[in-house]
Steps between C-alpha positions, in 0.01 A plus 500: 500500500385189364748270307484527151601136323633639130494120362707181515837646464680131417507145534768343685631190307789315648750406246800286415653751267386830548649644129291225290191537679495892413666441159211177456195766653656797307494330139180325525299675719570837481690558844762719303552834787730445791391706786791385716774198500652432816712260711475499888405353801148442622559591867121513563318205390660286805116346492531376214871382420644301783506792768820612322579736211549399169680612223286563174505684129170676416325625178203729454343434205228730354313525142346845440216407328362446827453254797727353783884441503719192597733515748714240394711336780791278540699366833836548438612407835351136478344270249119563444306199543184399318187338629493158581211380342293635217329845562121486463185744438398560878804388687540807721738806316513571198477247171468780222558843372310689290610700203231743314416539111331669288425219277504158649522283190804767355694448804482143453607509171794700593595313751475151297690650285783607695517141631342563812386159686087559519298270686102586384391680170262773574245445684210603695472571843200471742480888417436436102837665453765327270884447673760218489790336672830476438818449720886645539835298453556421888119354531301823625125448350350870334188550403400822234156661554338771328523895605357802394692759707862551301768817593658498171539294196811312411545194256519235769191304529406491844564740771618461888346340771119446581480269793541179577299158647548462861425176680272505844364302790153748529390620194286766731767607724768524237218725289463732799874565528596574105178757541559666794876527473572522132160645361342207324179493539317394229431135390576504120395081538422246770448134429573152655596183334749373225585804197600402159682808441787382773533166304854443436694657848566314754193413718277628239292200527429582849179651661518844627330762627613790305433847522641819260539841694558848367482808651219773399673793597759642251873471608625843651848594607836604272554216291109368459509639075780240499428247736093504420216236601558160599331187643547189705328133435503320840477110474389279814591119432180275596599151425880494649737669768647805351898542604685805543702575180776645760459170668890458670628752264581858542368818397711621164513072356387448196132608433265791529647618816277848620199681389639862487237853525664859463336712755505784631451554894659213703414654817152478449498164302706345780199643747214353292704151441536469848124598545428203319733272668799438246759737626834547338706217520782728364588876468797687368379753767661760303625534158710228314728608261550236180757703367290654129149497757452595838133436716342336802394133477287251729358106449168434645358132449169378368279247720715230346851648500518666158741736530373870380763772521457867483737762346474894585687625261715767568775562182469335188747510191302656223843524310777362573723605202446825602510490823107606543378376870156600657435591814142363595449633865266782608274439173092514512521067539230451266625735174670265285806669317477661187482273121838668434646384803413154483504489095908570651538208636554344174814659495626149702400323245725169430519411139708236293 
């Protein structure tokens, strides 16, 4: 069987208060259903935190019109530390997250109106497509971009997650990795130089080279009506030394922590990622149990350390008032579960 990648499941962001980022994301961005909310130890990321556990509250965030979650994070067995300088376009991680919408200039009207700090008007992109900039409380730089592919409409403005901007070292080897591993291979734009669309972040002056990846085949896998299409812009710095935005710091501080795929088939991804040379750096081995959700999980890392996490999901709250749990094992990996089931999962929806 090959491994069947449903779509980005979440975006880790690290967090200094894990109930106002949810509440901020929930009210003005449309991140309203709470898959699971958890607090626990995370006995496996020794890599990544120290080489001990640490203590830490979770959120999964979801909006049903369609697109990516946030899994929003927060140490609660130590202080979470910022960077110590200012994050830029290129420095290697990740700078930005993308949100989707249906209409970029009405999503930035709603979101000026609700008070939202916005750093660009819309604008176009190398592509000819309209999208803007705008950034959270605690510093984290968004950027909304245009979609056609929705699950189901709601009043919010913009849906879930659609990718983010990655900083590299080789444009070309950093290309062949989101492709092989991930799926996207197509070049939606490829140019070199300075971009007036970036005007206004930090290092948006900068020359780059600067390439936006999707993927052409269409999303399979249980939660890929939800979860849907999604791309990655990869920036290269040409005229300084990009720094790690982990640099000293550990993974779950303050930032865009993981990159996070729902797949199906771990096995056989964790054959192919070693094929290519970035084997797991860490594996549940068997299945974790967050309490509301249960499922395998593994971190590989991108040519530059990005950290890209995979989640087999195994049992999944669909509603908790009613005690409704699914059981996803022994299904055909790459039929995604019925409209009615995951219409459902607006039964954890968190209102006012």
């Amino acid at each position: 069987m090959k491994p069947v990648i449903s779509g980005i499941q979440q975006v880790g962001i690290g967090v200094a208060d894990v109930q106002g980022a949810f509440n901020w994301y929930r009210k003005n961005l449309g991140m309203d259903i709470k898959m699971f909310e958890e607090a626990a130890d995370a006995e496996l990321m020794l890599p990544y935190t120290g080489g001990e556990p640490r203590s830490r509250h979770a959120i999964l965030a979801l909006n049903l019109q369609g697109g990516g979650g946030l899994e929003i994070w927060q140490y609660t067995s130590r202080t979470p530390e910022g960077p110590k300088f200012e994050i830029q376009l290129g420095d290697l991680g990740m700078s930005v997250l993308k949100f989707k919408t249906r209409d970029v200039e009405e999503a930035y009207d709603s979101l000026k109106n609700k008070g939202v700090v916005l750093l660009s008007e819309p604008v176009e992109r190398p592509d000819g497509q309209l999208h803007f900039f705008a950034r959270d409380p605690w510093g984290n730089i968004l950027n909304i971009v245009p979609s056609r592919m929705w699950f189901k409409k709601e009043k919010a403005k913009t849906g879930g997650a659609f990718g983010v901007f990655i900083g590299v070292t080789d444009m070309e080897r950093s290309r062949k990795f989101y492709s092989e591993i991930l799926g996207y291979d197509t070049v939606m734009f490829e140019g070199e130089g300075t971009f007036e669309d970036l005007k206004g972040l930090p290092g948006g002056e900068g020359r780059y080279k600067r390439v936006l990846l999707r993927h052409s085949k269409q999303r399979k896998g249980p939660f890929s009506p939800v979860l849907g299409s999604s791309e990655i812009e990869l920036f290269q710095a040409l005229d300084r030394e990009p720094r790690k935005v982990f640099e000293n710091r550990f993974w779950g501080d303050l930032g865009f922590i993981h990159l996070c795929y729902d797949i199906v088939g771990m096995e056989e991804l964790k054959a192919k990622c070693e094929a290519i040379g970035h084997p797991f750096t860490v594996d549940s081995a068997n299945s974790f149990d967050m309490g509301e959700a249960a499922g395998r999980f593994s971190y590989i890392e991108d040519p530059d350390g990005t950290l890209i996490e995979f989640v087999e999901t195994h049992k999944i709250p669909v509603a908790k008032k009613v005690g409704w749990y699914l059981n996803l094992k022994g299904r055909n990996p790459e039929k995604p579960l019925s409209n009615f089931v995951l219409k459902a999962l607006g039964m954890n929806r968190v209102r006012d």
